[in-house]
C-alpha positions as CSV (number, residue, x, y, z in Angstrom):
1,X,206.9,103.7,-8.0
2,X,209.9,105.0,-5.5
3,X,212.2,104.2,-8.0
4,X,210.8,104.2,-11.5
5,X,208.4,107.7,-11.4
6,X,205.6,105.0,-12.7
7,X,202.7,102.8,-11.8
8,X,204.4,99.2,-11.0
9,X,202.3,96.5,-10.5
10,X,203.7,92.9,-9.4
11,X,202.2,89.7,-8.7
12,X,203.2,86.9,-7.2
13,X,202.5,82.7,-8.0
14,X,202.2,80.4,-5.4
15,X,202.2,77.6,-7.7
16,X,205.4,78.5,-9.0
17,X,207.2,80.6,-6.4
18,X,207.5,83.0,-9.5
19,X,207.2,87.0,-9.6
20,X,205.9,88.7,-12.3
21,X,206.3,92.7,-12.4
22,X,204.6,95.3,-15.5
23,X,204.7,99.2,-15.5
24,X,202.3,101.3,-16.7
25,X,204.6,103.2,-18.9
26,X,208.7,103.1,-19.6
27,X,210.3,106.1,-17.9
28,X,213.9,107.2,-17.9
29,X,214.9,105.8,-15.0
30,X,213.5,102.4,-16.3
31,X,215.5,102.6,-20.0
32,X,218.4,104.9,-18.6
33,X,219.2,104.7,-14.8
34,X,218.4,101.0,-14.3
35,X,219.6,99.7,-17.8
36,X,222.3,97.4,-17.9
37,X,223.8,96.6,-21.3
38,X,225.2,93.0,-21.7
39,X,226.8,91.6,-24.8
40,X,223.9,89.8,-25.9
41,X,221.0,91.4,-24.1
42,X,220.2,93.7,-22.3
43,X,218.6,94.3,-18.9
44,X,216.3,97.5,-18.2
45,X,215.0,98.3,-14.4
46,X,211.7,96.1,-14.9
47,X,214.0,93.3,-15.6
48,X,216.6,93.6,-12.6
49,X,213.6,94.4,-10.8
50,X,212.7,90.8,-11.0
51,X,215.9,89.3,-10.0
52,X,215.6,91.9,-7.1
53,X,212.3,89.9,-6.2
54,X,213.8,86.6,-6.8
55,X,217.0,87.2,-5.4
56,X,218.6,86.0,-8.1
57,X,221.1,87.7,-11.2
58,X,221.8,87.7,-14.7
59,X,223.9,85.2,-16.1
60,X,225.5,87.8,-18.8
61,X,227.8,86.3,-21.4
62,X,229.9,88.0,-24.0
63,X,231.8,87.1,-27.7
64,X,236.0,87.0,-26.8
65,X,236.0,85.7,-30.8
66,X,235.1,82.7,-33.1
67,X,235.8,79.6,-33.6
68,X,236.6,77.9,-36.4
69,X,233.4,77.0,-37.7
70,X,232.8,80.9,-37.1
71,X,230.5,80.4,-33.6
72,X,231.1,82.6,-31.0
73,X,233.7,81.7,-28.4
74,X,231.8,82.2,-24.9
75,X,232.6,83.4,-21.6
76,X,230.9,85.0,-18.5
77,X,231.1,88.8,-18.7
78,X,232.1,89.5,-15.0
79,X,232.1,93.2,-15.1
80,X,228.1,92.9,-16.5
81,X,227.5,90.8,-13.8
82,X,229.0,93.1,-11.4
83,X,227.0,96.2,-12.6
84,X,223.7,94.0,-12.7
85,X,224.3,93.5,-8.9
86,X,224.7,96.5,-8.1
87,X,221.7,98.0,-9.9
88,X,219.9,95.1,-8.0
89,X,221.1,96.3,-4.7
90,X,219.8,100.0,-5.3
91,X,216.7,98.3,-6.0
92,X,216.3,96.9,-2.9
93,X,218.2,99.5,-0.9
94,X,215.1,101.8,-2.9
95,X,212.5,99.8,-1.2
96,X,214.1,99.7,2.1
97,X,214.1,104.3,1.9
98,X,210.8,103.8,0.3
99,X,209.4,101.6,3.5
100,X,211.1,104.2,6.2
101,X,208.9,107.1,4.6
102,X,206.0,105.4,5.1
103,X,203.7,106.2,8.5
104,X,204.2,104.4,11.6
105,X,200.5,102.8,11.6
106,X,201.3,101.4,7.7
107,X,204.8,100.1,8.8
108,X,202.8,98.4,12.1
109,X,200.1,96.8,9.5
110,X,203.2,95.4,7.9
111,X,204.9,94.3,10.6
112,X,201.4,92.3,11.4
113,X,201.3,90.4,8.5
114,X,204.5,89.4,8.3
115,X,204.3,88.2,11.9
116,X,200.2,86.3,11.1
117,X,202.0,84.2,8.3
118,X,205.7,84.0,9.1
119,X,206.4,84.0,12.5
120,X,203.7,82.5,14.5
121,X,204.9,78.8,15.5
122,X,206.3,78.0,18.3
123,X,207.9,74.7,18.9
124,X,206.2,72.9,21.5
125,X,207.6,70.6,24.4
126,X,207.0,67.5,25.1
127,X,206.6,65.9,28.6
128,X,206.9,62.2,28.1
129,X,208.0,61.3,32.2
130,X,204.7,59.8,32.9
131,X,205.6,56.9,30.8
132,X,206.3,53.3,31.3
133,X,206.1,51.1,28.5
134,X,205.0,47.9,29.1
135,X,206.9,45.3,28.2
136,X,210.1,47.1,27.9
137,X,213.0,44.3,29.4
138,X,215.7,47.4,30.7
139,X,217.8,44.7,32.4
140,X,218.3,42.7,28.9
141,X,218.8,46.1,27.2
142,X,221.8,46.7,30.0
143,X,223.6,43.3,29.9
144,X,224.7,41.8,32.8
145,X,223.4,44.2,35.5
146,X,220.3,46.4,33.3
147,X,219.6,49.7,33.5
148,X,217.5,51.5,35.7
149,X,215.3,54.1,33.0
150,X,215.8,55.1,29.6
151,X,217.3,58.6,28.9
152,X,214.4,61.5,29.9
153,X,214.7,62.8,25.9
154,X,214.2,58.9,24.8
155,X,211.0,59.5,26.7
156,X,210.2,62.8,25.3
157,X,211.2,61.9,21.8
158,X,208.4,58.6,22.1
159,X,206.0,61.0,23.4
160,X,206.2,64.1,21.0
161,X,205.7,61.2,18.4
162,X,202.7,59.4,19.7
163,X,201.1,63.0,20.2
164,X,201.7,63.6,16.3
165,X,201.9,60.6,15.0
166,X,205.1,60.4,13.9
167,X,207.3,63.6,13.4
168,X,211.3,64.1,12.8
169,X,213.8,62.6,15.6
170,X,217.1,64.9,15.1
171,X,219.1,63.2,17.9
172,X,222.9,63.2,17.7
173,X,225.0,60.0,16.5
174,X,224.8,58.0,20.0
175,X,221.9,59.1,21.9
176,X,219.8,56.6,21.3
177,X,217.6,56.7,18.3
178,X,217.3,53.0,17.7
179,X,215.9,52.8,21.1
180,X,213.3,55.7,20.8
181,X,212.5,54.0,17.1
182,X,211.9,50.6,18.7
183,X,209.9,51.9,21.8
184,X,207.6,54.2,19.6
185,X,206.7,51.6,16.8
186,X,205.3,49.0,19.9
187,X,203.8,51.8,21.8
188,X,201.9,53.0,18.7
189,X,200.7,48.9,18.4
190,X,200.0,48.7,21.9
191,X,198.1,51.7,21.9
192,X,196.2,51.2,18.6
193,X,197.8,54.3,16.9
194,X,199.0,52.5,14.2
195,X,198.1,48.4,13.5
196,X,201.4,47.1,11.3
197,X,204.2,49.7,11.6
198,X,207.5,48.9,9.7
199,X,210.8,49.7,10.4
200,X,213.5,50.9,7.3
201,X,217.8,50.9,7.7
202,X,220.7,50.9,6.7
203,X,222.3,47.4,5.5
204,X,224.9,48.0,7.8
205,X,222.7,48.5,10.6
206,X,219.6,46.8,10.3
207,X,220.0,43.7,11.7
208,X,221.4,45.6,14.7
209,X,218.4,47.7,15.2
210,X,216.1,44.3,15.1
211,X,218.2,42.8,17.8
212,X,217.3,45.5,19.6
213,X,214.0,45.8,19.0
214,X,213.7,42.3,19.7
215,X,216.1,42.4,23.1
216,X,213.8,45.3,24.3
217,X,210.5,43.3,23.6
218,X,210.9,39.8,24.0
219,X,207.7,38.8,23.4
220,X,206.9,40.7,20.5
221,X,206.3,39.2,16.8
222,X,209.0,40.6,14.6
223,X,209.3,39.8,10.9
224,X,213.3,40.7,9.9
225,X,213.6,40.5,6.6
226,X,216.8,38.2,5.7
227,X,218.7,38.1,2.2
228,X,216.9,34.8,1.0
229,X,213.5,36.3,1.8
230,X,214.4,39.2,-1.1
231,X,215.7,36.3,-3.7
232,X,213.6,36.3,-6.9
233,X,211.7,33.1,-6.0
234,X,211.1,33.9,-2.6
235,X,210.2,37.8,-2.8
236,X,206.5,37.0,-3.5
237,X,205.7,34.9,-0.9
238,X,207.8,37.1,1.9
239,X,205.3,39.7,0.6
240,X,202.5,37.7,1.2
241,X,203.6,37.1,4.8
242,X,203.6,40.6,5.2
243,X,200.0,41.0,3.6
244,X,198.5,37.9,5.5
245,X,200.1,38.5,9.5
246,X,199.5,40.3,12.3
247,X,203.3,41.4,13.0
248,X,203.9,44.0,15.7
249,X,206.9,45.5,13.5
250,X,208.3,44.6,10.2
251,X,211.7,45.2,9.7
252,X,214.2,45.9,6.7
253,X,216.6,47.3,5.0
254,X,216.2,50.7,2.4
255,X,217.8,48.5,-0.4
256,X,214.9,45.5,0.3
257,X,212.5,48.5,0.8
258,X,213.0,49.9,-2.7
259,X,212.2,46.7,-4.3
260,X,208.7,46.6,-3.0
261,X,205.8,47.8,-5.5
262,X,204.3,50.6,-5.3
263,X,200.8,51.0,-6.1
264,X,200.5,51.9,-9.5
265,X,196.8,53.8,-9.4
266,X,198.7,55.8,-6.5
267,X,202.0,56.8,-8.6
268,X,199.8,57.5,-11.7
269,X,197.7,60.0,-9.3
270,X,200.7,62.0,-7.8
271,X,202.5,61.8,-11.1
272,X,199.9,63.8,-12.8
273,X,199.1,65.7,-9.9
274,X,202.6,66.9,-11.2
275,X,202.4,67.1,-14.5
276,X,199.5,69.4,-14.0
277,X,201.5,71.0,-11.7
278,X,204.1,71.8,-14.3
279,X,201.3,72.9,-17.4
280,X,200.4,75.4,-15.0
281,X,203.9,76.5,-14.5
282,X,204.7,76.4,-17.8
283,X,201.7,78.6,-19.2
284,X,202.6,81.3,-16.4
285,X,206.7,81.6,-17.6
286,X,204.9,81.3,-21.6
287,X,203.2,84.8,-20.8
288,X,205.8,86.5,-19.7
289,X,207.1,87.0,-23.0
290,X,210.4,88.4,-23.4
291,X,211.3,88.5,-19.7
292,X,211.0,84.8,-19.6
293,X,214.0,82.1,-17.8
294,X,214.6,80.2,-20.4
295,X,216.6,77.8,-18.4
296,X,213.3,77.3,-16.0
297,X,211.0,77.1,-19.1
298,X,213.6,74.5,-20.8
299,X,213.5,72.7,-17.0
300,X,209.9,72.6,-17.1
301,X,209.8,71.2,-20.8
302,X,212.0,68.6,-19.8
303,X,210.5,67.9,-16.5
304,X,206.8,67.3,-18.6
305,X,208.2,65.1,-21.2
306,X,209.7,62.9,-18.5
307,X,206.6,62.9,-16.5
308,X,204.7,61.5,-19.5
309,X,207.0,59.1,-20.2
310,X,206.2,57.5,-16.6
311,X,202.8,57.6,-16.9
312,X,202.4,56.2,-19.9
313,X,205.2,53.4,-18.3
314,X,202.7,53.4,-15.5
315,X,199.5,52.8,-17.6
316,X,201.2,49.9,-19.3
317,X,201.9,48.2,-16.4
318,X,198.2,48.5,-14.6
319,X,197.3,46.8,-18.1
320,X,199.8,44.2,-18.0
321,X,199.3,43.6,-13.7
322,X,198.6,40.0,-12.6
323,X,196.7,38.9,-9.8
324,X,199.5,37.7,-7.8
325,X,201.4,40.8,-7.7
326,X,201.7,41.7,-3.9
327,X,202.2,45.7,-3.7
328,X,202.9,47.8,-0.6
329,X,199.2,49.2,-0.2
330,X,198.5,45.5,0.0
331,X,200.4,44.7,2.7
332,X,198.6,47.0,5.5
333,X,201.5,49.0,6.8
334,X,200.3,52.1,8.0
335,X,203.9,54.1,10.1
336,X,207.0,54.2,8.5
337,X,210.0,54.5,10.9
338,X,212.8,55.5,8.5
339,X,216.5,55.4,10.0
340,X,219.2,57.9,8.3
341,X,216.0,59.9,6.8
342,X,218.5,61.9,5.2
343,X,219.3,58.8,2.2
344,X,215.9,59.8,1.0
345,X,216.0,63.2,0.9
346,X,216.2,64.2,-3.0
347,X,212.6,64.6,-4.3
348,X,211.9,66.4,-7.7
349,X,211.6,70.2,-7.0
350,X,211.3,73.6,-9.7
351,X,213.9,76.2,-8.9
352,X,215.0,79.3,-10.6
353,X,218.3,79.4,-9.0
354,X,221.3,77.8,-11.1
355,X,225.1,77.6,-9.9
356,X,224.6,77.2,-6.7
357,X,226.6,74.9,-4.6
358,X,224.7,71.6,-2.9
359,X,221.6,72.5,-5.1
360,X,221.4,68.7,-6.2
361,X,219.0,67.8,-9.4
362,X,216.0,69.2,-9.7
363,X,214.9,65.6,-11.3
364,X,215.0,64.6,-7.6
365,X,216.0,60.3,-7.0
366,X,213.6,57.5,-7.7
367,X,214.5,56.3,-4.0
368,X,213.1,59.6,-2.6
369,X,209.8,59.7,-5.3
370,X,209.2,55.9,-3.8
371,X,209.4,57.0,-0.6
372,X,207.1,59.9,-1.2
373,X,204.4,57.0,-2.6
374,X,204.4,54.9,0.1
375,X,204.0,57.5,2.6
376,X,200.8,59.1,0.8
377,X,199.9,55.2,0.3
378,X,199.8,55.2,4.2
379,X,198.3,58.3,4.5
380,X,195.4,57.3,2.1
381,X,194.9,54.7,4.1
382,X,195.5,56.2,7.9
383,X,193.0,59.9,6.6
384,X,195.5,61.2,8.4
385,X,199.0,63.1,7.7
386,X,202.6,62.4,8.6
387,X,202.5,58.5,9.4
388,X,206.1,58.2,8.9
389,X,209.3,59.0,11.6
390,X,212.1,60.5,10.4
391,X,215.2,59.1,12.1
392,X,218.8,61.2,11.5
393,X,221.7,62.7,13.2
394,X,222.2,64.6,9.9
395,X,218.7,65.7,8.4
396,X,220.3,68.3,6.6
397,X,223.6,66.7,5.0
């Protein structure tokens, strides 16, 4: 090692995103040079070495006295912290002296790799011109006197979706997303890309954006999904319409969206695809020994025991099912088009990283996880990936 005058071996887990680091023997520079004394514990150079890696830092705290039932009063020791940064900085300024003694022909083999698996996609363009959708009324989408075309991107946007099917429109508020949303579900019928696609919004907005579809394609068979149709007596039989027609689009709110069924065989098979997931994870951090992050491992332990808890919820009700239950596997949609994307956007994730701002819950949002099974549930059914359109002006927010 450059910086510890020893053998350092580290290893990285995909699984996990998680470094793991070991020497072949303790030096000086490892207990002495790189040591950091907290409070509590302290940090020697294998240890900041791994915070180096994860770009993350100690979160030191020290005694300022006792309480009255003789506990330790606790705050954040800023000046560790400070010291563990900067040790952590000479770390990776070490690597960065280390790398510019190394021969031009390593340095290029470096540089290669990097490139192979980091930087080699390039965002294509997409020439959608040479379309005309059939059966698109522009004079009743202009009012009195129509409108000649729809906007060259609207056309690009339909197109770089029919070539993937389905993909991420990041428009800006007011250039027409509805539109593109509308044009691209009946293109993808017409064409035979997709069969029953169904189109998910905002309460505010919904019934605006079946209007529109419905202004731009007279013809077409549109099911809008009304308040009565989502009342308790009539929500199974509005799910059997769904099931039992042919509809060109299907069209709802999120809110009425979240209250159809997921497949339960489905849910149980990602669930545990997760919990296995999070074993894994938590049998790599157990080996680690002392240099474990006991706020990942306690994450982890909590993340299992709620992941068990919904599948055993899950196996209870594939015992307790009834015939008549209409879920959304049933029902033969196979494209999502999902307006303001960006409502969905908290699934469940593992993260080392703590006090940071905008992080959100690592427990992610049932609306997100039941978003997640109905889009494998299309894919399941499609063999295919994507089959779902993000729609936002704001996909990050």
């Amino acid at each position: 090692s450059h910086l510890f005058n020893t053998q350092v071996s580290i290893v990285y887990s995909d699984s996990m995103d998680e470094y793991s680091a070991k020497c072949s023997m303790k030096t000086m520079a490892i207990t002495d040079e790189y040591m950091v004394k907290g409070y509590y514990r302290h940090y020697d150079g294998m240890s900041l070495l791994k915070h180096a890696l994860h770009n993350t830092c100690p979160d030191m705290m020290k005694s300022i006295g006792e309480d009255e039932h003789g506990n330790d009063i606790k705050v954040r020791d800023s000046e560790g912290i400070q010291l563990a940064n900067a040790k952590i900085d000479e770390i990776r300024n070490g690597f960065t002296e280390w790398l510019e003694e190394q021969s031009d022909s390593f340095k290029e083999r470096l540089t290669t790799m990097y490139n192979r698996k980091f930087n080699c996609f390039v965002r294509p363009k997409y020439d959608g011109s040479h379309q005309t959708f059939p059966g698109l009324d522009l004079k009743a989408l202009g009012g009195k006197y129509g409108v000649k075309s729809v906007y060259p991107s609207q056309k690009d946007c339909v197109w770089m979706l029919l070539q993937n099917g389905g993909g991420i429109c990041d428009h800006e508020v007011g250039t027409g997303k509805t539109l593109i949303m509308c044009m691209a579900a009946h293109e993808m019928k017409r064409l035979g890309i997709a069969h029953k696609p169904m189109i998910i919004g905002l309460k505010a907005n919904v019934a605006e954006i079946a209007a529109t579809y419905q202004t731009a394609y007279p013809h077409a068979r549109i099911l809008y999904a009304s308040e009565k149709d989502f009342s308790t007596k009539n929500r199974v039989s509005f799910f059997n319409n769904i099931k039992n027609n042919d509809y060109d689009c299907v069209i709802m709110s999120h809110d009425q969206f979240g209250k159809i069924p997921q497949s339960p065989e489905l849910q149980r098979q990602i669930l545990q695809a997760e919990l296995d997931t999070v074993e894994e994870n938590l049998e790599v951090i157990r080996t680690q020994g002392k240099d474990v992050s006991r706020g990942m491992l306690k994450g982890l332990e909590k993340r299992k025991f709620n992941l068990e808890a919904k599948l055993q919820k899950i196996a209870y009700s594939i015992e307790q099912r009834t015939d008549d239950v209409v879920d959304f596997r049933m029902m033969g949609i196979d494209h999502l088009f999902v307006d303001e994307s960006h409502q969905f956007k908290n699934l469940m994730f593992n993260t080392r990283h703590d006090r940071v701002a905008g992080l959100g819950n690592s427990e992610g949002s049932q609306k997100a996880l039941n978003m997640l099974f109905a889009i494998r549930t299309i894919q399941e059914r499609t063999g295919r990936d994507l089959g779902a359109t993000f729609l936002s002006g704001t996909t990050i927010s």
